[in-house]
GUVOSE-902199 format. One line per 4 residues: number of its first residue (from 1); their letters; for each residue x, y, z of C-alpha. Coordinates in steps of 0.05 Angstrom, whole numbers, always signed. Layout:
GUVOSE-902199
NUM = A = X:Y:Z | ...
***
This chain:
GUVOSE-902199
1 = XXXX = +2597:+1703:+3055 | +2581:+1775:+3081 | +2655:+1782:+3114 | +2726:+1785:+3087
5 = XXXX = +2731:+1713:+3107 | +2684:+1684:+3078 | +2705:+1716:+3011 | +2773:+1693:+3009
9 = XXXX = +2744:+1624:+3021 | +2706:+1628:+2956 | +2762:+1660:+2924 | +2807:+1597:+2949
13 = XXXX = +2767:+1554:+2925 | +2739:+1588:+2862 | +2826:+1583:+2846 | +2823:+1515:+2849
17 = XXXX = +2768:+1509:+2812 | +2779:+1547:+2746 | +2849:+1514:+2746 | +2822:+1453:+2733
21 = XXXX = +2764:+1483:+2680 | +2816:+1513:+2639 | +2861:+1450:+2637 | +2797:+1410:+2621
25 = XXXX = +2770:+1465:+2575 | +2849:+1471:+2539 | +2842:+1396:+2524 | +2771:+1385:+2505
29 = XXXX = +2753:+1448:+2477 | +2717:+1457:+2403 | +2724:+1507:+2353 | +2656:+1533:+2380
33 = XXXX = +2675:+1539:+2446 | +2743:+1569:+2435 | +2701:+1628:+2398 | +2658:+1633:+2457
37 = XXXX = +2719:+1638:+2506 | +2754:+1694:+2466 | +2685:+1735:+2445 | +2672:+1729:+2526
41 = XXXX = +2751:+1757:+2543 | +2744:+1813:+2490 | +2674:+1833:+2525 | +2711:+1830:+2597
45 = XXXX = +2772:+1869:+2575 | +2728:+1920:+2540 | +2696:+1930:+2614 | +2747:+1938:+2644
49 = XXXX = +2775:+1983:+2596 | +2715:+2030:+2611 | +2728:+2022:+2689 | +2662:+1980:+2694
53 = XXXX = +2670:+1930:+2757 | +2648:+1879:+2695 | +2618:+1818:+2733 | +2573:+1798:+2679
57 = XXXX = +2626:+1797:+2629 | +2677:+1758:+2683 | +2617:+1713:+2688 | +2597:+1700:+2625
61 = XXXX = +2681:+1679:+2603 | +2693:+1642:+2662 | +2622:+1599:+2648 | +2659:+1595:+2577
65 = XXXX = +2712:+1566:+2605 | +2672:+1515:+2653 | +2630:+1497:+2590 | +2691:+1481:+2537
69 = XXXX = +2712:+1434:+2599 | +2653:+1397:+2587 | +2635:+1374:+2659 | +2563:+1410:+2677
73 = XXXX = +2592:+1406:+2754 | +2638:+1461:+2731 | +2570:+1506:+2695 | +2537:+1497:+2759
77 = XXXX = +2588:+1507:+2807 | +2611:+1568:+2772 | +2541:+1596:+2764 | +2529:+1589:+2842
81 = XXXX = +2585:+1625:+2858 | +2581:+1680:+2817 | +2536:+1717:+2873 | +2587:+1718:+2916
85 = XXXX = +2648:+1730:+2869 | +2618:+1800:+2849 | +2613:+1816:+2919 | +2696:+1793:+2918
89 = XXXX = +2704:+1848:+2854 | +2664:+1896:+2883 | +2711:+1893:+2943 | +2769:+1894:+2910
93 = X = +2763:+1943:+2858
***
């Protein structure tokens, strides 16, 4: 996924993807996870504040996410594609 191309793919489906974590997560969600989700937000906006490109901190609240939506598909998924969604941040930032 060196090209353009292939990063708009990812993106695509990376779309589709967290839409259906955060309906799964907004449903089946604990108190515990809902802390994690907004602890990892507060660490993203606080990178972004400071003009860092922050993929560790989108990593760690979308893996938040895929984890309150209790399917380990989504963990996985997510975890495999964060490689190539820095290189999508790096790109566009």
């Amino acid at each position: 996924m060196g090209d353009v191309a292939g990063l708009m793919r990812c993106m695509e489906f990376r779309i589709g993807l967290e839409g259906e974590a955060a309906y799964l997560a907004a449903t089946r969600r604990s108190d515990a996870d809902l802390t994690r989700m907004k602890r990892a937000l507060e660490a993203l906006e606080e990178a972004i504040a400071k003009g860092e490109v922050g993929h560790v901190a989108d990593r760690n609240f979308h893996l938040a996410i895929a984890t309150a939506a209790q399917n380990q598909l989504f963990v996985q998924t997510m975890s495999v594609l964060a490689e190539h969604t820095l290189k999508g941040m790096e790109l566009a930032r």
